[in-house]
ZAKE-974833 format. One record per residue: x, y, z of N, C-alpha, C in turn; residue in one letter. Coordinates in steps of 0.02 Angstrom, whole numbers. Each point is the difference from the previous one (the first is absolute). Layout:
% residues N
<node n_xx="X" n_yy="Y" n_zz="Z" ca_xx="X" ca_yy="Y" ca_zz="Z" c_xx="X" c_yy="Y" c_zz="Z" r="a"/>
...
% end
This chain:
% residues 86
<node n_xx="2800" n_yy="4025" n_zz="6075" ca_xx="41" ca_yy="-59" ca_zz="-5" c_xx="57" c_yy="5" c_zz="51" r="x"/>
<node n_xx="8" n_yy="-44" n_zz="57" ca_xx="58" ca_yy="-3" ca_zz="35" c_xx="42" c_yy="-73" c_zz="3" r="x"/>
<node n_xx="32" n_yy="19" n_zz="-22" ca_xx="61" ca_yy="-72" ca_zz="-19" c_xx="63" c_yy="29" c_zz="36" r="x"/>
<node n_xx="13" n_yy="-64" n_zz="19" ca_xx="67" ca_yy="18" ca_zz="48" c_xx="68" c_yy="22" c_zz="-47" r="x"/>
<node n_xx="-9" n_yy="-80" n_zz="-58" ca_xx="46" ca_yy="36" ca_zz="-54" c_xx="-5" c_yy="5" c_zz="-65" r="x"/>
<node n_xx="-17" n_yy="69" n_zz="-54" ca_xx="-13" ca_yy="6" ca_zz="-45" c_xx="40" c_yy="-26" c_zz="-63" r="x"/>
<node n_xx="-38" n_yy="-28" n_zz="-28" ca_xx="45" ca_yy="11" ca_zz="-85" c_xx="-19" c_yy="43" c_zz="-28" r="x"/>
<node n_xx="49" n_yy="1" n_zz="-71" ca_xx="16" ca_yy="59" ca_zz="-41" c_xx="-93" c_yy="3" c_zz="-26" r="x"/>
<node n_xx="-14" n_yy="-60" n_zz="-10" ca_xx="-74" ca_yy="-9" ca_zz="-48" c_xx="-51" c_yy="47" c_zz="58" r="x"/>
<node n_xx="-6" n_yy="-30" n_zz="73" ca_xx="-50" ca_yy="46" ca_zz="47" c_xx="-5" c_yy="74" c_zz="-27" r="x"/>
<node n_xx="77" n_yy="14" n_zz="11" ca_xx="-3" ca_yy="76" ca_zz="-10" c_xx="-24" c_yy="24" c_zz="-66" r="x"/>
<node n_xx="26" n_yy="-29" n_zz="-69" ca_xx="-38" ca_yy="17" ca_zz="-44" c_xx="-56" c_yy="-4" c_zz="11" r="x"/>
<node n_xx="-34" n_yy="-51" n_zz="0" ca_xx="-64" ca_yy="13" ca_zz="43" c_xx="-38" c_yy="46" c_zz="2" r="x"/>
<node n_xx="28" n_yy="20" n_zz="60" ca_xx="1" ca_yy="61" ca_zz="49" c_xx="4" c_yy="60" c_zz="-44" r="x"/>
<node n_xx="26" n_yy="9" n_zz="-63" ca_xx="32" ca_yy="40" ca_zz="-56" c_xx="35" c_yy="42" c_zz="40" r="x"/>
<node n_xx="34" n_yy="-21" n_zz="48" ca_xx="81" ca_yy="6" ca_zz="31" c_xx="41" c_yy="15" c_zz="-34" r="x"/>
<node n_xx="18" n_yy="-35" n_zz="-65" ca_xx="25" ca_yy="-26" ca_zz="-47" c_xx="-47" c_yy="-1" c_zz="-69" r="x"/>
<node n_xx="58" n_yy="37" n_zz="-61" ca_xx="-39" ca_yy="6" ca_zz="-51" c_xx="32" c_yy="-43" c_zz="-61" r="x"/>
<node n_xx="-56" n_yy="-15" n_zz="-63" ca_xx="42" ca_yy="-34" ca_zz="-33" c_xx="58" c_yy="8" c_zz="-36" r="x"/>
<node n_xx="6" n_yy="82" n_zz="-12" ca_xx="57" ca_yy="37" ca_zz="-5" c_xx="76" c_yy="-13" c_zz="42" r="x"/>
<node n_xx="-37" n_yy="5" n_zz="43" ca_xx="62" ca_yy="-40" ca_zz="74" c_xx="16" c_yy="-59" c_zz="-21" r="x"/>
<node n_xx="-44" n_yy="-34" n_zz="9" ca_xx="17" ca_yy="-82" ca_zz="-11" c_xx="47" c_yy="-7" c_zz="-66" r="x"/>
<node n_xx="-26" n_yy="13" n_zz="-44" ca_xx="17" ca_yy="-12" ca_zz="-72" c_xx="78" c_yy="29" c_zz="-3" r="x"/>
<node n_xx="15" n_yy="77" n_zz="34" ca_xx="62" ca_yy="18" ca_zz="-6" c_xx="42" c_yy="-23" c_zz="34" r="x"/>
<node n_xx="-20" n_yy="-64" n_zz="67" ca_xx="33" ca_yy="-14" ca_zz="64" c_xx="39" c_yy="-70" c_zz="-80" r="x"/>
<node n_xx="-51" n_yy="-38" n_zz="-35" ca_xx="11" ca_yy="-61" ca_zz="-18" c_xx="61" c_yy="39" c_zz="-76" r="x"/>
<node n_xx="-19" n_yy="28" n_zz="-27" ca_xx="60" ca_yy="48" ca_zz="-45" c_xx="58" c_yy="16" c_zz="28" r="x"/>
<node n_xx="18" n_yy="28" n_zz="53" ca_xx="51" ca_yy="32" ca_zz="29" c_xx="41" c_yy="-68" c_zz="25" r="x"/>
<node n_xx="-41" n_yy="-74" n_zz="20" ca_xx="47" ca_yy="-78" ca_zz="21" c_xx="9" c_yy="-8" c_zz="-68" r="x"/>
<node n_xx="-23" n_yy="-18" n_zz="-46" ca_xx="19" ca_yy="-19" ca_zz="-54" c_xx="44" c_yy="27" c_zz="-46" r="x"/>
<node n_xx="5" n_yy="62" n_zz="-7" ca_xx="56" ca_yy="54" ca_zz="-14" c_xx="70" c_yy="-8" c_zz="29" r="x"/>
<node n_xx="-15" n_yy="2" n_zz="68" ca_xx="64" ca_yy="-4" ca_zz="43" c_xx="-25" c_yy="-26" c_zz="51" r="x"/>
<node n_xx="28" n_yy="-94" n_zz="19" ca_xx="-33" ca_yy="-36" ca_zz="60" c_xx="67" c_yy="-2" c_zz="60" r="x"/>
<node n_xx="-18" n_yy="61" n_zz="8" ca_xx="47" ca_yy="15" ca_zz="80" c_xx="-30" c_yy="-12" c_zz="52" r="x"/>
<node n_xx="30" n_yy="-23" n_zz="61" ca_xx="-16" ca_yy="-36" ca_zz="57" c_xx="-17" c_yy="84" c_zz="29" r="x"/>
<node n_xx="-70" n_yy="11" n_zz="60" ca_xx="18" ca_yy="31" ca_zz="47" c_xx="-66" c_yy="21" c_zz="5" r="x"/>
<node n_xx="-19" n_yy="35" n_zz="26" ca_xx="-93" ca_yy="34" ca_zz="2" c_xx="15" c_yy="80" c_zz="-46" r="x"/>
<node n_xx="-52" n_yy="-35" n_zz="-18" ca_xx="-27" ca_yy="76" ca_zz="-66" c_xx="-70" c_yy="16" c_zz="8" r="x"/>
<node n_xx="-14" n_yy="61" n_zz="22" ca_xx="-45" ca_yy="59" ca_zz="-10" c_xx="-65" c_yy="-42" c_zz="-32" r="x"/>
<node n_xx="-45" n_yy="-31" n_zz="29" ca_xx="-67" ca_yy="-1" ca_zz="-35" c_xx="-53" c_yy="63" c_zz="-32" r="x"/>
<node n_xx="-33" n_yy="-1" n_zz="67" ca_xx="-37" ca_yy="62" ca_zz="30" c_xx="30" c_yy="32" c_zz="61" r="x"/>
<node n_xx="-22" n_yy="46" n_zz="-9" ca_xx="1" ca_yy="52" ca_zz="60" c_xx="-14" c_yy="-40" c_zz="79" r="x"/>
<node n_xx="57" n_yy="-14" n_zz="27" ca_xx="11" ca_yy="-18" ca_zz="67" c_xx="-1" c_yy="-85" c_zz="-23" r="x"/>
<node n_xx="1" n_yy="-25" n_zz="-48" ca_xx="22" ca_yy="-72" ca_zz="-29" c_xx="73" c_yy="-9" c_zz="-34" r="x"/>
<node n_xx="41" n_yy="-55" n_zz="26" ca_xx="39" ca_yy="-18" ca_zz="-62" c_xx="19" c_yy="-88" c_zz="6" r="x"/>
<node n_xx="25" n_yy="-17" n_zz="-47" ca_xx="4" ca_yy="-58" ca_zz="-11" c_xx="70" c_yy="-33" c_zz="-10" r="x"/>
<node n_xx="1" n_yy="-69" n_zz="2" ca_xx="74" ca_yy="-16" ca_zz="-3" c_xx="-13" c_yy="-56" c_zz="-88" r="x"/>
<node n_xx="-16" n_yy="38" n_zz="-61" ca_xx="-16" ca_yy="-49" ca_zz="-51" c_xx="40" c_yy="-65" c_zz="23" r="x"/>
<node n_xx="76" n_yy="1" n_zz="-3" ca_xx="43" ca_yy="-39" ca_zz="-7" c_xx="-20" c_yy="-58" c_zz="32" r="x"/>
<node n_xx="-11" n_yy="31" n_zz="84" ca_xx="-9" ca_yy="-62" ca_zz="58" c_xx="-60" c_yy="-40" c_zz="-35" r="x"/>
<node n_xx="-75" n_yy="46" n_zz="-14" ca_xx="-53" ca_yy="-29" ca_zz="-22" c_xx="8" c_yy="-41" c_zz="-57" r="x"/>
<node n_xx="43" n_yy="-7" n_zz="-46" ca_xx="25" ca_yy="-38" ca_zz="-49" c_xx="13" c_yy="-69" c_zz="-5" r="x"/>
<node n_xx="56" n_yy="6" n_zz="65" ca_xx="50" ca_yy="-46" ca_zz="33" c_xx="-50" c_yy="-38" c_zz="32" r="x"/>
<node n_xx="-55" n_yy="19" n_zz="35" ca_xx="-30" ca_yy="-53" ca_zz="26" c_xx="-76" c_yy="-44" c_zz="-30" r="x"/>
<node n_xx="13" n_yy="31" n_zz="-56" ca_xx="-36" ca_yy="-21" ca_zz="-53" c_xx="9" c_yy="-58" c_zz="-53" r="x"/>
<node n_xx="9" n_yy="-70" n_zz="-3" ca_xx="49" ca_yy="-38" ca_zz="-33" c_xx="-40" c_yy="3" c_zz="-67" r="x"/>
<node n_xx="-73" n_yy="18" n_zz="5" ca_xx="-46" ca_yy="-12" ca_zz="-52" c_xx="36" c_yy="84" c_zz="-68" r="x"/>
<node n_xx="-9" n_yy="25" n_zz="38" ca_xx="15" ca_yy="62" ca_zz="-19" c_xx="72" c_yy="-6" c_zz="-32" r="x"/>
<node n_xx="59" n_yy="-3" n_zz="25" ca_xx="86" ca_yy="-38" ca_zz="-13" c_xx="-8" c_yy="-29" c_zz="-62" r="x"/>
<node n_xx="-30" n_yy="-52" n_zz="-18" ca_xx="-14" ca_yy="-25" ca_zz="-50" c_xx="-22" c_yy="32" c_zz="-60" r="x"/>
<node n_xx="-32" n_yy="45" n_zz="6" ca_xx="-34" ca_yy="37" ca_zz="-43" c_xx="34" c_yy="22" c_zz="-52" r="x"/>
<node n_xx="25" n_yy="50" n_zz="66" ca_xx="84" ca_yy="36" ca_zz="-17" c_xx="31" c_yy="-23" c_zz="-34" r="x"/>
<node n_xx="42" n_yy="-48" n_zz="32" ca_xx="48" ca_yy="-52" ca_zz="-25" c_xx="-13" c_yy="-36" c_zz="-68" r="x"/>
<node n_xx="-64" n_yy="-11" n_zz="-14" ca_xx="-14" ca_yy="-21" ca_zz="-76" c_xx="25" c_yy="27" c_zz="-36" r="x"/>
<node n_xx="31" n_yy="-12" n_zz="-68" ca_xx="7" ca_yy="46" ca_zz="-63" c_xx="-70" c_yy="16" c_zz="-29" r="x"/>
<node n_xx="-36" n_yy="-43" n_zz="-15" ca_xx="-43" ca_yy="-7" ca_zz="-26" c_xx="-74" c_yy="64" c_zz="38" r="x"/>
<node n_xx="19" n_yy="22" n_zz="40" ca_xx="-44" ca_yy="40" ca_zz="40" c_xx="-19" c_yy="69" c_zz="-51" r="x"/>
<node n_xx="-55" n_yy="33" n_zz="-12" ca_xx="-10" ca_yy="44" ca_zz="-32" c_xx="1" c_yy="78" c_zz="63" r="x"/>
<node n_xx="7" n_yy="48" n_zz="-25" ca_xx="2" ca_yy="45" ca_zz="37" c_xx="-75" c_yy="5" c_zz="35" r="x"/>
<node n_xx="-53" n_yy="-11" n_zz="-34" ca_xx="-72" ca_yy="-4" ca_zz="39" c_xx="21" c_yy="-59" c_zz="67" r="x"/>
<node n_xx="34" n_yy="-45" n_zz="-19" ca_xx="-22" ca_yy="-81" ca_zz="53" c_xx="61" c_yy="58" c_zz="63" r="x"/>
<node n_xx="43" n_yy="30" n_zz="-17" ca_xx="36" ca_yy="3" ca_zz="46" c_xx="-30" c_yy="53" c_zz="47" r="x"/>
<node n_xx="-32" n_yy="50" n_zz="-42" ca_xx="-42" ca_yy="57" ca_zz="49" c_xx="-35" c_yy="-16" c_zz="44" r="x"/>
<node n_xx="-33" n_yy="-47" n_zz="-37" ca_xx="-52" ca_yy="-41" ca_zz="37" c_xx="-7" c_yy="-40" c_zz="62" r="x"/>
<node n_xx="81" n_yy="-34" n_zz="-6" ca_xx="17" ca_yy="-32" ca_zz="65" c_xx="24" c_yy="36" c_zz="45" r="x"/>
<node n_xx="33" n_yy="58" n_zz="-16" ca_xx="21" ca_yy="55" ca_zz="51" c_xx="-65" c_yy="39" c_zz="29" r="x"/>
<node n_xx="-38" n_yy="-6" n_zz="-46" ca_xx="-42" ca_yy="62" ca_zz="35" c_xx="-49" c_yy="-51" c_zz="54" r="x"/>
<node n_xx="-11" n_yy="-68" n_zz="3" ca_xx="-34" ca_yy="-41" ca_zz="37" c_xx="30" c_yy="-5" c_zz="54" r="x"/>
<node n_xx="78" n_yy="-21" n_zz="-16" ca_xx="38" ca_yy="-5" ca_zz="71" c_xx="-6" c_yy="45" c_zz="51" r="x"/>
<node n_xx="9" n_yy="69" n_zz="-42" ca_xx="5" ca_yy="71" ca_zz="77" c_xx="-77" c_yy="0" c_zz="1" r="x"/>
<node n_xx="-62" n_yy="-16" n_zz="-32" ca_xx="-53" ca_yy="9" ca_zz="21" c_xx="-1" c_yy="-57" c_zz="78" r="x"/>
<node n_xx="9" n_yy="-32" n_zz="-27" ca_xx="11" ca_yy="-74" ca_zz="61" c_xx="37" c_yy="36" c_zz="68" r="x"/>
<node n_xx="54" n_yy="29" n_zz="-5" ca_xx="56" ca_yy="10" ca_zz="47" c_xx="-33" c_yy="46" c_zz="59" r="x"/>
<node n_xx="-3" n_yy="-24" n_zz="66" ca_xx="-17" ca_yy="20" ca_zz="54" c_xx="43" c_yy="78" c_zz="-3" r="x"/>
<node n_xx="-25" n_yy="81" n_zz="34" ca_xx="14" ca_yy="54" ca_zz="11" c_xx="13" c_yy="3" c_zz="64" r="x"/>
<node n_xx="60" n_yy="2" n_zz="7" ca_xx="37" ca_yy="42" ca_zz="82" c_xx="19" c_yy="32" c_zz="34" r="x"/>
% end
C-alpha cells in the first residue's frame, strides 16, 4: 500500500496500530482533553484535540448531555481513525 497520506485507520490496518493503542489514545482525550500531540504508536502521535475541533459531527456528541459514555468513545475513536498521519 503506498499512499501519500495515511490515516490513523490505514495504519491500523497495517496493525501499525493496535486496538490497545487506539482504545487508550480515545481514554486518555476523554479523561483529560488537552490540546497537543500524544504518543499513539511507536513513531505515531496525534493531536486528539485538533482532530476533535475539526470534527463538528463529533463536537456535538460531546457537547450533548444526553451522550452515553459508549456514543462518546465511539465518536472519538472514528474521528482519529479518520484523521490523516504526519
Amino acid at each position: 500500500m503506498m499512499l501519500d497520506t495515511y490515516t490513523v485507520q490505514d495504519l491500523y490496518i497495517l496493525k501499525r496500530i493496535t486496538d490497545e493503542q487506539l482504545d487508550a489514545a480515545v481514554t486518555d482525550f476523554l479523561n483529560d482533553p488537552k490540546p497537543g500531540p500524544r504518543p499513539l504508536a511507536e513513531g505515531v502521535a496525534i493531536d486528539v484535540c485538533a482532530i476533535m475541533a475539526a470534527d463538528p459531527h463529533a463536537q456535538g456528541i460531546l457537547a450533548a448531555r444526553h451522550s452515553s459514555e459508549a456514543e462518546m468513545h465511539a465518536v472519538v475513536k472514528t474521528a482519529i481513525l479518520l484523521a490523516p498521519v504526519e
